[in-house]
N, C-alpha and C positions, 0 to 999 in steps of 0.2 A: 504494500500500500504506500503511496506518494506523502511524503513529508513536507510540512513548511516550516520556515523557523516562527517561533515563538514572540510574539509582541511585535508581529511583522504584521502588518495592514495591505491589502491589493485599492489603488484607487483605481478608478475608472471617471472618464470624462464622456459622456453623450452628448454629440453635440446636432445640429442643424443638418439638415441634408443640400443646404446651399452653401456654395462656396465660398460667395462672399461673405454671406453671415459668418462662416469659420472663422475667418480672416479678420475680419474686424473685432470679431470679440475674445479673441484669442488670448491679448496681453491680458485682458481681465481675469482669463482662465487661471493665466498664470502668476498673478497676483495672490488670487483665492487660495490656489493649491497652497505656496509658500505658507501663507500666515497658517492653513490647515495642517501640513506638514510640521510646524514648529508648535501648534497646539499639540498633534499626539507623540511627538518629542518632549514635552513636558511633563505626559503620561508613561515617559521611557518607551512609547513604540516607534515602530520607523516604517515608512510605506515604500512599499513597493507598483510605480507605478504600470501598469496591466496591459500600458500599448503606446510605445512611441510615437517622438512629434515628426508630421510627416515634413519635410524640405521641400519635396516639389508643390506639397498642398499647402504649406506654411501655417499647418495649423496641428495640433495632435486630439484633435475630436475622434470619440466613436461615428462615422459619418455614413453608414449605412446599416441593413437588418444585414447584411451577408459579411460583412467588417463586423460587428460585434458578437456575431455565432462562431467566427474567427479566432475572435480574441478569447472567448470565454471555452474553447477547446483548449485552450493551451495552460486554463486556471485551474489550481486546486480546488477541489469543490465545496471542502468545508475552511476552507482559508476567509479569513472577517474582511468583509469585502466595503467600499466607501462608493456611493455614486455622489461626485462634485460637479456641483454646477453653479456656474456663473451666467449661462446664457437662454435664452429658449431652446429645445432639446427635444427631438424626436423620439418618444419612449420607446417606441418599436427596433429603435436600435438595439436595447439592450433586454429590451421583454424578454426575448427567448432565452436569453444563456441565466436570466434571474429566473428564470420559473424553474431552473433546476438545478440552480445554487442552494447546496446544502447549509453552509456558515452564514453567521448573522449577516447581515444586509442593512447598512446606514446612508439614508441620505442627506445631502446638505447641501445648504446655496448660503450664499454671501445675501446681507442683507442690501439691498442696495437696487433702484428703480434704473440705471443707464442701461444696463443689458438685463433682459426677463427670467435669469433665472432663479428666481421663486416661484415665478409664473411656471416656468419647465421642469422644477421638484416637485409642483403640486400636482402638475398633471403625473408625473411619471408615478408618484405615490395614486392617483386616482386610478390608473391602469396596473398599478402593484393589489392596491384593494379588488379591485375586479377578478384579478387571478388568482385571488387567495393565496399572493405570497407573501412572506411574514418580512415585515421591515420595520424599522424606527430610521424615524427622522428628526431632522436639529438645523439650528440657522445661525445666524452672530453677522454684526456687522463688523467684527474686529479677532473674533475667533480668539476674546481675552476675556467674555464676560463671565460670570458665576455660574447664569442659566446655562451658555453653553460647554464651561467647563466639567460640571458637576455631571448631567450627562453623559456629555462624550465618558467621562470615567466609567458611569456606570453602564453603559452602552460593551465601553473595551473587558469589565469584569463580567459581565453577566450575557450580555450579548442582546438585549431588551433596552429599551427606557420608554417605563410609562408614566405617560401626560395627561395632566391636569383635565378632565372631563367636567367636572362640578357643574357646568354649566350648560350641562345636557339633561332634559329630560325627554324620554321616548313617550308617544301616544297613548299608547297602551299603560301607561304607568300614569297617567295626566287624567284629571277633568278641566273641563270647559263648560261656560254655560248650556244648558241641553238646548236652548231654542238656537244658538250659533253651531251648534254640533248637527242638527236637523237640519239646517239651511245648506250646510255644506256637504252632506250626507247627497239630500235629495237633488241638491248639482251635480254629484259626485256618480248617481245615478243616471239622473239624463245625458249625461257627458259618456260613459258608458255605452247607454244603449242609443244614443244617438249616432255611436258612430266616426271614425274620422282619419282621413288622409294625410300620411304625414310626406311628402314630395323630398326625396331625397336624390339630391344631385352629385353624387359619387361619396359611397363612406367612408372613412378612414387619414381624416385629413390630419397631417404633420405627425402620422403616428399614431393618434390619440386611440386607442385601444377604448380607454375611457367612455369616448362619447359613444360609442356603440351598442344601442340598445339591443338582444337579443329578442326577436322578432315574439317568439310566445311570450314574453316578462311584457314586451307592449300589448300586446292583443288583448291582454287581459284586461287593461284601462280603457281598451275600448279606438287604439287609436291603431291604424296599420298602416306600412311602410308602401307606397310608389316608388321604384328603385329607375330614378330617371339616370341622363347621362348628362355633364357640363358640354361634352362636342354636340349635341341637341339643344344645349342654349346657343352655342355659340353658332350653331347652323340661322337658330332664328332670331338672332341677331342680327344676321346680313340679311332677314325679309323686311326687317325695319326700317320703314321710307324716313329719311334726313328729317323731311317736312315735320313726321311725328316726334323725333327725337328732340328737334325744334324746339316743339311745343311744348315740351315738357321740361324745356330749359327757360323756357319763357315765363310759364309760370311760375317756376322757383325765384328769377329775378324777380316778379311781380311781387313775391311774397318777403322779397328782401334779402334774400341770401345772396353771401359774397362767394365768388369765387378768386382765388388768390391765381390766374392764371400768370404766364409767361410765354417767353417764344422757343426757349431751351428745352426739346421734347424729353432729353435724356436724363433731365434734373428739376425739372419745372412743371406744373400742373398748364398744360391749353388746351383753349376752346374744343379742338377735338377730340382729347381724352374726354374729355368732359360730357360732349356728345356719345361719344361710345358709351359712355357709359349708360347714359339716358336711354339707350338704344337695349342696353342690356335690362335695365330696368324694365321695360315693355315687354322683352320679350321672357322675362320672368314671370308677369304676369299672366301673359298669356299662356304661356305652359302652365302655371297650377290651373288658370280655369281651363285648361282644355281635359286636364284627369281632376279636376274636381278634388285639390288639392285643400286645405284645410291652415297649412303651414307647410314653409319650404327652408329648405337649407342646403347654401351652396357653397360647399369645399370651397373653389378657387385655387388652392392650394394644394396639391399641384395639381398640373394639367393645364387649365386656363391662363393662368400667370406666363404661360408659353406662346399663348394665342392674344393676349387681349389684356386690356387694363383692368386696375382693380374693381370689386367686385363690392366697396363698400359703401358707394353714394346709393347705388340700387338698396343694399341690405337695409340702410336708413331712412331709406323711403318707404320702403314696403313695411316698416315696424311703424309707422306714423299715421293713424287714421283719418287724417288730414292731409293728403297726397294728390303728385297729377295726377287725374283722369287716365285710365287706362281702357281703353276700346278695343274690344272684338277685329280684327282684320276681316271676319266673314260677315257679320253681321250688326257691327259697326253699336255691340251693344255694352255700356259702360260698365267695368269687370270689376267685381267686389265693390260697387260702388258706396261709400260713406261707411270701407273698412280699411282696418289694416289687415295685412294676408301677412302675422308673423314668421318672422323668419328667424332661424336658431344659425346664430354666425360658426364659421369655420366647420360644418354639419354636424354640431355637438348634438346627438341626437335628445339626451337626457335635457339638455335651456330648453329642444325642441317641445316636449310634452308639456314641460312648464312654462312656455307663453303660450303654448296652446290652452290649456286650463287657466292659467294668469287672464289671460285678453278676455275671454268669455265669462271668465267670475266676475270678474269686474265691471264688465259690460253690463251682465246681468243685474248685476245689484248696482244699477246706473251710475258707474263709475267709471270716467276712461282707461283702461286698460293698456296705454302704451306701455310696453315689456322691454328689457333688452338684457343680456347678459354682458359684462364686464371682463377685463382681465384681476384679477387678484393679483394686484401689480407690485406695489411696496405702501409705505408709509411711514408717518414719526407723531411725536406728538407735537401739539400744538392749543396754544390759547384760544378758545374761539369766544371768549368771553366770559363762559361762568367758570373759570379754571383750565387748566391743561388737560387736555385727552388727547387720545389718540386717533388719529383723521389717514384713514385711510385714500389711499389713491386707486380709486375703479379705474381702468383705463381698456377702450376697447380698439381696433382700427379702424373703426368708421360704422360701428352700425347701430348705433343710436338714434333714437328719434327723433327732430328735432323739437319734438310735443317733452323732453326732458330737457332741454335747457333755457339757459336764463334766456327771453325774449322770443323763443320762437324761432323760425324760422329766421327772423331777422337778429338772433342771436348766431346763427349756425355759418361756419365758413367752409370751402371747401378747400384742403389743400391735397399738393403733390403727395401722393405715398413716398416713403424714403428707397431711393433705389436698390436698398441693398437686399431688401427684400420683392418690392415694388419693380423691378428692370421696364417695364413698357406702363407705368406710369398709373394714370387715374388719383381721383383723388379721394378726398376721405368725408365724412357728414361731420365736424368738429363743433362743439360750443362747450360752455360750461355748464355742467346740470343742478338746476334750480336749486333753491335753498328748501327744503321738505320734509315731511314725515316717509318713510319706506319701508316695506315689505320686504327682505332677499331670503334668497333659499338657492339650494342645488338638488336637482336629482343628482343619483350615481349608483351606481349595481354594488353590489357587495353580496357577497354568500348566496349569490344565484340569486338573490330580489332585487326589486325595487327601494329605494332608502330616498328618503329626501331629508333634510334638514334644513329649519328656516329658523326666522326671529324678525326681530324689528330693530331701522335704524333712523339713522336721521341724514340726506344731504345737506351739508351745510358749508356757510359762503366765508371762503377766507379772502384776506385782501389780498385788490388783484397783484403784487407783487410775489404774492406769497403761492400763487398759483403758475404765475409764473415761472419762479423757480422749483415747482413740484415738476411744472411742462417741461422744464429745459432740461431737468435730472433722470427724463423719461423719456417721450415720444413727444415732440410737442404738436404734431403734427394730428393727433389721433384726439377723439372727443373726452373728456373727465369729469369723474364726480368726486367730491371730495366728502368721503361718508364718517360717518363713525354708528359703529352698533353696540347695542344698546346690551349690557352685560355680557360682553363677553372680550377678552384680553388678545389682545394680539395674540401673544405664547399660545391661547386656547384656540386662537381660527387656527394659526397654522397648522397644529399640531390635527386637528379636528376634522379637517374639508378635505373633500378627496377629487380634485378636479382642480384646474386652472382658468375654471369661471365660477362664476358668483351672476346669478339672477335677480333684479330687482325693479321695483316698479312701484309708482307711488300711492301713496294717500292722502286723503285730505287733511286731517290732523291727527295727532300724535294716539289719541284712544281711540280712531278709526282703525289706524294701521296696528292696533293689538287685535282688535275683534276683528279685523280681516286674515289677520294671520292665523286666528281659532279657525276661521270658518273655511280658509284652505286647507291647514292642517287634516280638516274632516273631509273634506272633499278627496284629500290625496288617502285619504286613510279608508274611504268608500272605496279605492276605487283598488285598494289592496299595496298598496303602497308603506313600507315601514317608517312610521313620522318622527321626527325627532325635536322636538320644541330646544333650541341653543338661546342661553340668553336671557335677559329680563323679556318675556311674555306676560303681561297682566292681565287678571282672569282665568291662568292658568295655574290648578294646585295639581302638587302629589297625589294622585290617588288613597283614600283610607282604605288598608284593607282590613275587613273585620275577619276576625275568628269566631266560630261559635262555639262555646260552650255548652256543654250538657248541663244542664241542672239535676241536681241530685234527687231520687227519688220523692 
């Protein structure tokens, strides 16, 4: 049998399947590593790292699924293994050789918004919970704190570290008022047996294992998969006359949105990205009404990104029930008209059922229902007035609605996507999202079910300088919220969420958005779904459970 030495650590880096992403976010890689390295040098280990930096690539990422089946042939299999990250990261690079890694299993990312990854430990942990592998995770913005030193110790003796939950209670274990628990039941019901199409334009985008709902765990909610193709958007896309594409840019000037164009195609947002895209937009809708789609979501990533510009001024229209007019080609009849046809960005199939159920509950109980999912990007704390908290940064690449930011429409600008991801351009739906009461929640699989976890938070408005420098430290180019949620600690999201999105959507004020989060809760728990209330919830107790006693003769 294979030996390893003793207090010797394997790291491993997953990185990007674009090139230039490797490339620029490389030095960060190798920042991270260091300060991590001389952390488990202080716990007397020493790492060994699991796959050299490439010269001709100029970068030493895991950067495909057949490069990291590679690497992890060549590892001891119960050797205590470290996944680092600093960047966004394709988990499907390294899913396969972790699903049958015997030795502990740790991940980490540097705390830090310039490159995503937090974003890309979360997801790779969301696709780790999916597969029922066992892992513990850890973060630090300095790889010198208490939280993460204490840890990482217990992590290196025991080969576990568990995290603070306290601020989880499961459904099953909860009451709620019964007439909010009935309201959401009986939605929960007609949602169900009504029925519903969810338009999927190519699964499995950047890896995410994650987002992939397994088609009987959906059917059961009642909602089923259309398994369309993105070269079928892009076919009817070129059926889209200029004239319509126009039109549809016309209105959005009407309604006051900027668009930040230029003449530079290779670095700059213009008028005809801008048009394609508008071009794209129409013929998204036309494909869900032609299979009677319900909700759509389109990868983009990859495939399209080869053919055509980005894909997130459409996303952000189509989540806005306040939109151009879209028209039939055959019959010249106006499509979804006085909806939004949500869309679940980057085809995270699990955002998908919840703004499918989010739009409609809210509708129903005459509420707008504009929905969008987020990156779980970074954050710090910050003053916002009644003392210091912590102020999350949501940040998504463009598909937000502009029915969430401050002014509308006439808040919302369009910029270039960054090329490095972005190569043939298009822009993004960008503004700042309003200052509010909210709703967030994730579905995610776990142990062959359904799980969602939600709570309540608050958007709320930092000075513009202060947003500023959150934009510059991040994307600035992509739409933001600046949230904080309502009992629950940083240490406890990370450690807690199993996905690299976060769902949210608003309310009118602050005891609406408790009793709506009861009456989804019930809704997702009708509909066979495992609920998990995180957080200050009010109106939500422990369950009593009584014993009964016999009395004596």
């Amino acid at each position: 049998m294979a030996t390893f030495p003793t207090k010797e650590v394997l790291l491993l880096a997953s990185g990007d399947l674009r090139l230039a992403a490797n490339q620029n976010c490389w030095a960060a890689q190798q920042a991270m590593e260091k300060s991590l390295t001389a952390a488990l040098a202080r716990q007397g280990w020493t790492v060994k790292r699991a796959h050299a930096y490439d010269p001709v690539k100029k970068h030493g990422f895991i950067d495909s699924q057949r490069m990291g089946m590679d690497v992890f042939r060549t590892l001891e299999p119960r050797q205590p293994l470290i996944v680092a990250e600093s960047v966004w990261q394709y988990s499907h690079h390294v899913l396969a050789g972790l699903t049958t890694h015997q030795g502990p299993i740790l991940t980490v990312a540097n705390w830090s918004g310039t490159w995503p990854g937090l974003v890309g430990m979360l997801n790779l942990n969301g696709c780790l919970t999916k597969a029922g592998v066992r892992y513990s995770t850890l973060w630090s913005e300095d790889f010198t704190d208490e939280f993460f030193e204490s840890n990482l110790k217990n992590w290196l003796a025991y080969g576990r570290i568990e995290q603070d939950e306290r601020h989880v209670l499961s459904f099953n274990d909860a009451t709620v008022p019964a007439a909010e628990e009935e309201t959401g039941r009986e939605f929960g019901q007609r949602f169900r047996q009504h029925k519903a199409i969810m338009g999927v334009f190519d699964e499995g985008c950047m890896g995410m294992y994650n987002a992939i709902v397994p088609d009987e765990l959906l059917h059961a909610t009642g909602v089923f998969k259309e398994r369309l193709s993105q070269s079928s958007l892009f076919a009817a896309m070129r059926t889209v006359s200029d004239a319509d594409a126009q039109g549809v840019l016309d209105w959005l000037l009407a309604r006051g949105m900027k668009f930040n164009w230029g003449t530079h195609d290779a670095t700059q947002l213009t008028p005809a990205q801008t048009l394609e895209q508008c071009k794209m937009y129409i013929a998204a809708v036309r494909i869900g009404a032609e299979f009677g789609c319900d909700t759509i979501g389109i990868q983009y990533q990859q495939g399209l990104k080869d053919l055509t510009v980005a894909s997130d001024l459409a996303e952000g229209l189509l989540n806005n029930t306040d939109r151009p007019p879209v028209f039939s080609a055959e019959t010249g009849e106006e499509l979804y008209a006085g909806q939004a046809l949500p869309h679940f960005n980057e085809v995270d199939e699990c955002a998908g059922l919840d703004a499918l159920l989010t739009y409609r509950l809210w509708n129903e109980l005459g509420l707008p229902g504009e929905t969008t999912l987020h990156d779980l990007r970074w954050g710090q704390a910050f003053d916002t007035g009644d003392g210091e908290e912590f102020v999350w940064v949501f940040l998504i690449s463009g598909a937000a609605p502009p029915a969430h930011f401050v002014d509308g429409y006439k808040g919302t600008s369009s910029e270039r996507q960054p090329p490095m991801y972005f190569r043939l351009g298009g822009g993004s739906v960008k503004g700042v999202s309003r200052p509010g009461s909210l709703v967030w929640s994730r579905v995610y699989v776990m142990d062959g079910k359904l799980h969602c976890d939600l709570g309540v938070g608050e958007a709320v408005a930092l000075p513009a300088a202060e947003t500023q420098r959150r934009w510059k430290l991040t994307t600035p180019e992509w739409p933001i919220m600046h949230a904080v949620l309502r009992g629950v600690s940083r240490n406890q999201m990370m450690a807690r969420h199993k996905a690299n999105h976060i769902q949210v959507v608003y309310a009118p004020y602050e005891a609406k958005a408790h009793q709506l989060c009861r009456i989804k809760a019930a809704a997702l728990a009708e509909l066979g779904v495992e609920v998990h209330f995180c957080g200050d919830v009010q109106g939500v107790s422990k369950a009593v459970v009584r014993t009964l006693v016999a009395e004596p003769a």
